[in-house]
C-alpha positions as CSV (number, residue, x, y, z in Angstrom):
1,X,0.0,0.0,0.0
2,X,3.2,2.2,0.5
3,X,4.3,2.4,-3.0
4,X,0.2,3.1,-4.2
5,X,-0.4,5.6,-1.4
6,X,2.8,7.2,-2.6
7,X,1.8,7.1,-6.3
8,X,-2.0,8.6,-5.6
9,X,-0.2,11.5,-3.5
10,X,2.0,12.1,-6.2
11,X,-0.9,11.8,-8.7
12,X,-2.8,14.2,-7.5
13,X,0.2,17.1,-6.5
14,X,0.5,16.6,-11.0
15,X,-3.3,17.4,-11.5
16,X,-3.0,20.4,-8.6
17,X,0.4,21.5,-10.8
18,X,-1.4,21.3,-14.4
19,X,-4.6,23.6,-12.6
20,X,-2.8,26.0,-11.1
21,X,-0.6,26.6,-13.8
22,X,-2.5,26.1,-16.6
23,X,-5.5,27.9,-15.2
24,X,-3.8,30.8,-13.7
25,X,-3.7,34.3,-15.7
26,X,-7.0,33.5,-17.3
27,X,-9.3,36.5,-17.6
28,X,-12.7,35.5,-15.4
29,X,-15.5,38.0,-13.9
30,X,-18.5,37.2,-11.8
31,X,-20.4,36.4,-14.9
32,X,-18.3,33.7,-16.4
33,X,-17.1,32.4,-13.2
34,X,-19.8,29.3,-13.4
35,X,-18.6,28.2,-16.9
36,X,-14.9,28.8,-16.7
37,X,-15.1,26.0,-13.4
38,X,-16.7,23.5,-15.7
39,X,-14.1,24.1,-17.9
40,X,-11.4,23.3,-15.4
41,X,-13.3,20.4,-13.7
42,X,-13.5,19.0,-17.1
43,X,-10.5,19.8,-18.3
44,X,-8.4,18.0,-15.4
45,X,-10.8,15.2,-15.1
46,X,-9.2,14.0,-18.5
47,X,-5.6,13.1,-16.7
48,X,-4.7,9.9,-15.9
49,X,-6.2,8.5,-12.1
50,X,-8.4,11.6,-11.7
51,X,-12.1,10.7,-10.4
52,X,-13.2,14.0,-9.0
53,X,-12.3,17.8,-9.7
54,X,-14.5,20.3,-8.0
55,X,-13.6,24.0,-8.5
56,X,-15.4,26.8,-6.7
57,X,-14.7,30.4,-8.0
58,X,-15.5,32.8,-5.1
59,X,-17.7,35.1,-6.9
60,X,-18.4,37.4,-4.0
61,X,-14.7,37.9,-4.0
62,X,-14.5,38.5,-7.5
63,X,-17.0,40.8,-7.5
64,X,-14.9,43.0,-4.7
65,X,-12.2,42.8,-6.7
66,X,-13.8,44.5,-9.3
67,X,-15.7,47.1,-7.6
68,X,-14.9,50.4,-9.0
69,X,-12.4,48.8,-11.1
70,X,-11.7,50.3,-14.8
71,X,-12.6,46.7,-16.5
72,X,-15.1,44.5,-15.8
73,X,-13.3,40.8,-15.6
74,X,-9.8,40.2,-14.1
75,X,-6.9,37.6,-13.8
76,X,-8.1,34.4,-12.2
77,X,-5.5,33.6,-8.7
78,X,-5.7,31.4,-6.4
79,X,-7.3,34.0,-3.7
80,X,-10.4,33.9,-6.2
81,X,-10.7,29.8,-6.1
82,X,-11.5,26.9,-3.9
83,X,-10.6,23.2,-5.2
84,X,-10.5,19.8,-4.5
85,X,-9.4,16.9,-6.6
86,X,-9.6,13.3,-5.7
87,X,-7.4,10.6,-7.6
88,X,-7.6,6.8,-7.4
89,X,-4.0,5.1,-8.1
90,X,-4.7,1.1,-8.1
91,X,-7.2,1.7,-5.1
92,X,-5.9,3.8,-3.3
93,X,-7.5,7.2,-2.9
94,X,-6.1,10.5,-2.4
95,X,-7.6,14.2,-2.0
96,X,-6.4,17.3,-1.6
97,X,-7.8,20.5,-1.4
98,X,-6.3,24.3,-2.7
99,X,-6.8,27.4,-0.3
100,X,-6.4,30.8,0.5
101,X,-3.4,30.6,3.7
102,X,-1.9,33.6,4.9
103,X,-2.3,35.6,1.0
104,X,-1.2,32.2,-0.1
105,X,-3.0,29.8,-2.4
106,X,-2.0,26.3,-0.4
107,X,-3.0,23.1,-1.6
108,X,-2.8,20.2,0.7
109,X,-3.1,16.6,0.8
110,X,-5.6,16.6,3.3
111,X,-6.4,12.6,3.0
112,X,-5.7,9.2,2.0
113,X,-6.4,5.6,2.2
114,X,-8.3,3.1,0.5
């Protein structure tokens, strides 16, 4: 179980890498908040061992963001997003989560086990 629990953990730490990165930078405002998380759900679900991506875009904080602001959408960060994906490597299951944590988008492997 050693060698799988390591594999899921490292499994998932790739799918947190590819989202962040990937993801990061892309222009997002309260109004397109909804589809741009399917988009990133999907899009992540594709990689290898992933079962479960759930993105949450914190539209309240968006929208403060943007509050007298000259444009009307901004850069998508990990202060505007809440996330969890879950990856299954030969049974073994692992999850983590991204936060905000101290200004500082922290993702976390927050469980795993069979």
């Amino acid at each position: 179980m050693v060698a799988s629990a390591e594999e899921a953990a490292f499994e998932v730490g790739i799918k947190f890498g590819t989202l962040y990165h990937q993801f990061a930078g892309t222009p997002v405002s309260p109004e397109s908040a909804e589809s741009l998380e399917t988009a990133i759900e999907e899009a992540i679900e594709n990689q290898p061992h992933c079962v479960d991506v759930t993105v949450d875009i914190l539209e309240a904080e968006l929208e403060a963001e943007l509050a007298g602001a000259p444009a009307d959408y901004t850069e998508l960060t990990g202060r505007f997003m809440e996330v969890e994906v879950v990856v299954d490597y030969e049974g073994t299951q692992a999850v983590a989560r991204m936060a905000m944590d101290d200004g500082y988008p922290l993702m976390e492997l927050v469980e795993i086990g069979a």
